[in-house]
C-alpha positions as CSV (number, residue, x, y, z in Angstrom):
1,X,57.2,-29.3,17.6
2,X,60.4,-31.2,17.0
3,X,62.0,-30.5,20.2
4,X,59.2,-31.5,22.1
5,X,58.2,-34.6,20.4
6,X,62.1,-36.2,20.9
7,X,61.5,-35.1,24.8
8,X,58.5,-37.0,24.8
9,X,59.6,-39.8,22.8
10,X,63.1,-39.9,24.9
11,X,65.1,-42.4,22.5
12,X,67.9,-44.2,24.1
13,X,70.9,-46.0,23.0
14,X,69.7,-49.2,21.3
15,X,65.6,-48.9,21.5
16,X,63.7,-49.4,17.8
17,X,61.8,-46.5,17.2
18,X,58.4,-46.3,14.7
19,X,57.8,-43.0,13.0
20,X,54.6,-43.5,11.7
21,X,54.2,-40.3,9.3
22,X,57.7,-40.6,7.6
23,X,57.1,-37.2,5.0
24,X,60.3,-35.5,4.3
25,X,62.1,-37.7,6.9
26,X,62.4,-34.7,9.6
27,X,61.4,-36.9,12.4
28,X,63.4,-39.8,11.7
29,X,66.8,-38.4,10.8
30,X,66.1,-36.4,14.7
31,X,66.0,-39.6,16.4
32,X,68.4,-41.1,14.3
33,X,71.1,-38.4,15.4
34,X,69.4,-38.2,18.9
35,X,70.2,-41.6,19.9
36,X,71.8,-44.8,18.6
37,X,68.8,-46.5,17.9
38,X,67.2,-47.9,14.7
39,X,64.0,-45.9,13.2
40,X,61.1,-48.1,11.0
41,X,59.9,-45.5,9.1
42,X,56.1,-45.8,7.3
43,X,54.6,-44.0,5.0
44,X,51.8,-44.5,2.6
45,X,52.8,-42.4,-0.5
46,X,54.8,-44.7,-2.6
47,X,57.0,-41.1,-3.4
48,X,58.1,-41.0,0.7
49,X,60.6,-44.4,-0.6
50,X,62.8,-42.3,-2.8
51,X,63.1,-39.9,0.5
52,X,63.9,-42.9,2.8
53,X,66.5,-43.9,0.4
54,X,68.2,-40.7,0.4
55,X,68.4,-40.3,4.4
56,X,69.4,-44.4,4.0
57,X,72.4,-43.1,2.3
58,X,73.8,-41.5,5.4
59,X,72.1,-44.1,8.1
60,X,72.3,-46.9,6.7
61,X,71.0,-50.1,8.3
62,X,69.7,-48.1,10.9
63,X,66.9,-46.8,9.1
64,X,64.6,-49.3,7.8
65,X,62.0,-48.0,5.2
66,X,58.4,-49.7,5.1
67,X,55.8,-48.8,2.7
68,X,51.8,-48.9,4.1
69,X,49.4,-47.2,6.5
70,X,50.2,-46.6,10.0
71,X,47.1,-48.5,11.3
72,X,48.8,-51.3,10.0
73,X,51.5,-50.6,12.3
74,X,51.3,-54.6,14.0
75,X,51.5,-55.9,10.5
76,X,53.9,-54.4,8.6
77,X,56.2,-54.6,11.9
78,X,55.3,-58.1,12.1
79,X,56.0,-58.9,8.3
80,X,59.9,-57.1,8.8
81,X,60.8,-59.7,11.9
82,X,59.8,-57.5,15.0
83,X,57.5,-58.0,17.2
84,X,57.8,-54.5,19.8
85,X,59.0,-51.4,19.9
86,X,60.3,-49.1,22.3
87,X,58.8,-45.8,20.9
88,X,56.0,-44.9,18.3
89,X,55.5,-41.5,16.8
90,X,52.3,-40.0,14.5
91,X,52.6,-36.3,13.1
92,X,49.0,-36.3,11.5
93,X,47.7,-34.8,8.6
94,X,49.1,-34.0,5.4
95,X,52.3,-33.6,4.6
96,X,54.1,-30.5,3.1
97,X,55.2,-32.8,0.1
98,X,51.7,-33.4,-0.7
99,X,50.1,-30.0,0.2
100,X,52.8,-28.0,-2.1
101,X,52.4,-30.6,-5.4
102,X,49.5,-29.9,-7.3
103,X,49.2,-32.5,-8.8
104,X,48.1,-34.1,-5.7
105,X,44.7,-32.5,-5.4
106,X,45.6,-31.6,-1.8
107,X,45.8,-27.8,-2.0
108,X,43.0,-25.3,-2.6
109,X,45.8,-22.5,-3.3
110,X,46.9,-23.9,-6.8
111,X,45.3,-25.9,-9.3
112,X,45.1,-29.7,-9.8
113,X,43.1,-32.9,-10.6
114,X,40.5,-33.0,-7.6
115,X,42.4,-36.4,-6.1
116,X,43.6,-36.0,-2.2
117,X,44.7,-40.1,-2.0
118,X,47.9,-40.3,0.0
119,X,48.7,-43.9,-1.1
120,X,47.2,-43.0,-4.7
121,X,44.1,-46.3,-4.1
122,X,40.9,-46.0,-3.3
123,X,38.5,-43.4,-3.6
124,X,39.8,-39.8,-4.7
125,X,37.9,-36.5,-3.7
126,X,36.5,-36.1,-6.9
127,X,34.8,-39.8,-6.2
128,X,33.2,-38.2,-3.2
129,X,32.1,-35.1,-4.2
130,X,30.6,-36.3,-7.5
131,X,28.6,-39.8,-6.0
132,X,27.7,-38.7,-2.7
133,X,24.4,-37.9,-2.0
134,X,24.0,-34.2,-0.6
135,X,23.1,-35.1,3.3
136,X,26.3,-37.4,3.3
137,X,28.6,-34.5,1.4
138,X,26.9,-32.3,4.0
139,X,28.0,-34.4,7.0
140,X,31.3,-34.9,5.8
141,X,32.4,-31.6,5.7
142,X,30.9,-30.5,8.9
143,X,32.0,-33.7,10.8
144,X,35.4,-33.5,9.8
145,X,36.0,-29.8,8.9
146,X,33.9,-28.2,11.3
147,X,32.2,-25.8,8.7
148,X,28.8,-24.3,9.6
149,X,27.9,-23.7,6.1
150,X,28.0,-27.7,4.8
151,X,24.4,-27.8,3.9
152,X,24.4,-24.7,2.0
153,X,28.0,-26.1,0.2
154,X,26.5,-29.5,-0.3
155,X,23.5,-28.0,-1.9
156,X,25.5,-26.1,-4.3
157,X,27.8,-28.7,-5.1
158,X,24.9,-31.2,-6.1
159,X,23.5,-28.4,-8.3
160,X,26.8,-27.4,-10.0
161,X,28.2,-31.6,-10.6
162,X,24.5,-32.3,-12.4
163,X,25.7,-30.1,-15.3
164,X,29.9,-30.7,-15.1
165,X,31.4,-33.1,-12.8
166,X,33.9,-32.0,-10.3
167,X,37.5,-33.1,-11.5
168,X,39.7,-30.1,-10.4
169,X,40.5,-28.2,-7.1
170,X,39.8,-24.5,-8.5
171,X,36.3,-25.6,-9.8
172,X,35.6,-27.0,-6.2
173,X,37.1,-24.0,-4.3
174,X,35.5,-21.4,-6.0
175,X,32.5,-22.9,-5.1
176,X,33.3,-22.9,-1.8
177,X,34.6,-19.5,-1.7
178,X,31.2,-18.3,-3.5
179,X,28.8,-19.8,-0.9
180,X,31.4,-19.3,2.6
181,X,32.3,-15.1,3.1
182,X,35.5,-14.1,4.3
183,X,35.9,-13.3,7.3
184,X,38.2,-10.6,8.6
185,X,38.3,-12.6,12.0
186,X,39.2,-15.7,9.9
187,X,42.7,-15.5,8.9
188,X,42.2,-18.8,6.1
189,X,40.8,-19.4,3.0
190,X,37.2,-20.0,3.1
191,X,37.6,-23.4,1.1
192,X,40.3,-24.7,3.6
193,X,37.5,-26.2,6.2
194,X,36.4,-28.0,2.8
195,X,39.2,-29.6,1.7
196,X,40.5,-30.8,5.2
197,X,37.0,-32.6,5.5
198,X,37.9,-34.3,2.2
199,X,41.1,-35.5,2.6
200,X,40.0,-36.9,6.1
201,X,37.7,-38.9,4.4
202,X,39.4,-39.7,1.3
203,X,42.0,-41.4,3.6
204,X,40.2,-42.6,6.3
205,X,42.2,-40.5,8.8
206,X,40.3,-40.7,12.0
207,X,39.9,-44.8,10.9
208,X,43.8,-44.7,10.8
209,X,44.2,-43.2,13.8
210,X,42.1,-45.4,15.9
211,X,43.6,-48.8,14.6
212,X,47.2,-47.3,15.6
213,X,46.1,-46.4,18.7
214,X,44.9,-49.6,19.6
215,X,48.3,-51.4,17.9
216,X,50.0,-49.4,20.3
217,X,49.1,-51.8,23.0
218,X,50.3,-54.1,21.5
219,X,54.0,-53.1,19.5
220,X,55.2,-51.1,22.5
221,X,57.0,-52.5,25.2
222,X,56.8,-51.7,28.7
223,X,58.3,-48.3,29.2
224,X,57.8,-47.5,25.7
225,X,56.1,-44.2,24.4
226,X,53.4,-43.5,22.0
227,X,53.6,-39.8,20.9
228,X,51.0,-37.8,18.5
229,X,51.1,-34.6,17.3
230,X,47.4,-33.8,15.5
231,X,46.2,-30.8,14.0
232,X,42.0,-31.4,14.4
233,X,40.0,-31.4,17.5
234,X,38.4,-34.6,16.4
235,X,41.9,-36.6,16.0
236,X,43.1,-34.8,19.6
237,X,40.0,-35.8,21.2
238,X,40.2,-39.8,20.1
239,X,44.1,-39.7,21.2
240,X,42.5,-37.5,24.6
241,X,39.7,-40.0,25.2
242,X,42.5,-42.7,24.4
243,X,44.9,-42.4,26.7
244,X,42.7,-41.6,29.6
245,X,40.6,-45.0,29.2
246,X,43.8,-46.6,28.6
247,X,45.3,-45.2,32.0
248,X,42.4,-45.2,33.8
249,X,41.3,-41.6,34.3
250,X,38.2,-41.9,32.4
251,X,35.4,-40.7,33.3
252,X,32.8,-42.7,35.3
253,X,29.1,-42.2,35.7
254,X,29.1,-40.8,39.2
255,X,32.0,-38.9,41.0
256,X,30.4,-40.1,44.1
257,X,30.3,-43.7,43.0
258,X,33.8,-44.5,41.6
259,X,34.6,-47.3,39.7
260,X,38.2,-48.0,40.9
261,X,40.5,-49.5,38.0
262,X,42.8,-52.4,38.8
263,X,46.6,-51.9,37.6
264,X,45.6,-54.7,35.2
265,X,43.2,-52.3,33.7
266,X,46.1,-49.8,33.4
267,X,48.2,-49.9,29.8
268,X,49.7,-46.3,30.0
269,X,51.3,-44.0,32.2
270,X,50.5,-40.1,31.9
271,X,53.0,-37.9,32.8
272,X,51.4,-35.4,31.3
273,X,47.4,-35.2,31.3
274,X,47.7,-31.7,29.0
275,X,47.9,-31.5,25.4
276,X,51.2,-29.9,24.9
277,X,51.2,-26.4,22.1
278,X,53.7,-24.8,19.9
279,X,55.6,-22.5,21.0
280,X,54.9,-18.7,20.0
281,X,58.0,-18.7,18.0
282,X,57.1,-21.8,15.8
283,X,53.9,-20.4,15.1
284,X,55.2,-17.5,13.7
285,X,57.9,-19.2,11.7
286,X,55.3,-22.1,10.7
287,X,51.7,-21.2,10.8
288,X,50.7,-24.3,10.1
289,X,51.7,-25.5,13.2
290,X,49.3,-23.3,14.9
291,X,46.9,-25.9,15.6
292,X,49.3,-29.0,16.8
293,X,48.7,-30.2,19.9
294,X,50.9,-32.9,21.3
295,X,50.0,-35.7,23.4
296,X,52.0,-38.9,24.7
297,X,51.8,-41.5,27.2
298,X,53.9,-44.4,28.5
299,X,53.6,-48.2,28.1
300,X,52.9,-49.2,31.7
301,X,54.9,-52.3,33.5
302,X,58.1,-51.0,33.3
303,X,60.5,-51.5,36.5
């Protein structure tokens, strides 16, 4: 959704942008050679640096590399001498870096240690799926990857980790695939519901998401945009619920008794209210973009 997100994001001559989900640097070089602007780019995977450094090469100064989360966004902005920004942009999820290395944990389609960490801290899948209790496991993957059998994958995965520990992706996805049918209707893997559930909570995804939402109040400057891209009804939601709070379209108890908002209340701008989609052509070419949906809004007090 490239083409929409620089319409959305509209960078000018000049502004400081924040791509928030640096990956392979897509995003960034487009606004870079969109506008003559400066890009912060973040990233928590300490291998996104090496990337930066390439696309440096050829931008120079004008794209400035800083390694962390995005919810950290006020921070790490802070900590390199700014203080607001005229434009913030979030592709979520996973990145194709990280899906197509092994090594990673990330994919259910080849092989690897059972990790999923983005910045490579914390706790790893295997963690998870080897000290949570069954109800939690259960929750998790039926909170976050909307799977109707969790219970019945928990159960098995408690059973199967008493004898051998969970510490690669095949063991856990042939699991999966054993207890979840495929579907004919369902065009994915029956593990991929699993995995996206773990990765959301191996990296704290939906946690991230909210503290940048709330930064943006603070880093953008009046007129500038936030812009997300997310791939999970949960994510789309928050960013939904968000912006209409934040612009003062939420919903109130009684349609008949109004709360009115004061333009104090009122921190973004919605000039659009729908979640834009990909177009049929990018699905086709990408079909992992099939589920994007793109929201933005715009940092209110501008003349």
């Amino acid at each position: 959704m490239l083409p929409e997100i620089l319409d959305s994001l509209h960078p000018c001559d000049g502004g400081v942008y924040v791509d928030g989900t640096f990956g392979a640097g897509g995003y960034s070089a487009a606004i870079l050679e969109a506008a003559d602007c400066v890009v912060i780019a973040i990233d928590r995977d300490p291998a996104a640096e090496e990337r930066a450094a390439r696309l440096q090469e050829k931008y120079g100064e004008r794209l400035v590399f800083l390694q962390g989360c995005f919810g950290d966004v006020q921070r790490l902005l802070k900590n390199a001498g700014y203080d607001q920004v005229d434009g913030f942009v979030l592709d979520l999820g996973v990145s194709s870096f990280q899906i197509d290395q092994a090594e990673r944990g990330f994919s259910f389609k080849a092989d690897g240690p059972l990790d999923m960490r983005m910045g490579g801290e914390g706790k790893s899948a295997a963690d998870i799926v080897n000290g949570y209790d069954e109800r939690e496991l259960a929750n998790i993957i039926y909170m976050y990857g909307d799977e109707r059998r969790s219970r019945q994958i928990a159960k098995r995965i408690v059973e199967q980790r008493a004898e051998n520990p969970f510490t690669r992706t095949e063991e856990l996805a042939e699991l999966v695939r054993a207890v979840v049918p495929k579907s004919h209707k369902d065009k994915i893997d029956p593990a991929t519901r699993t995995f996206q559930a773990l990765r959301i909570a191996v990296n704290d995804e939906l946690g991230e998401l909210e503290r940048a939402l709330e930064a943006s109040e603070k880093i953008l400057k009046a007129g500038g945009r936030m812009v997300v891209v997310s791939f999970h009804s949960l994510e789309d939601r928050m960013v939904k619920d968000f912006f209409r709070e934040k612009s003062g379209r939420a919903a109130h108890g009684s349609r008949y008794l109004p709360e009115q908002s004061s333009k104090a209340d009122i921190v973004f701008d919605l000039p659009q209210t729908k979640a834009l989609k990909p177009s049929d052509k990018e699905t086709q070419e990408n079909s992992r973009s099939r589920s994007a949906r793109l929201r933005y809004a715009v940092k209110a007090g501008a003349a």
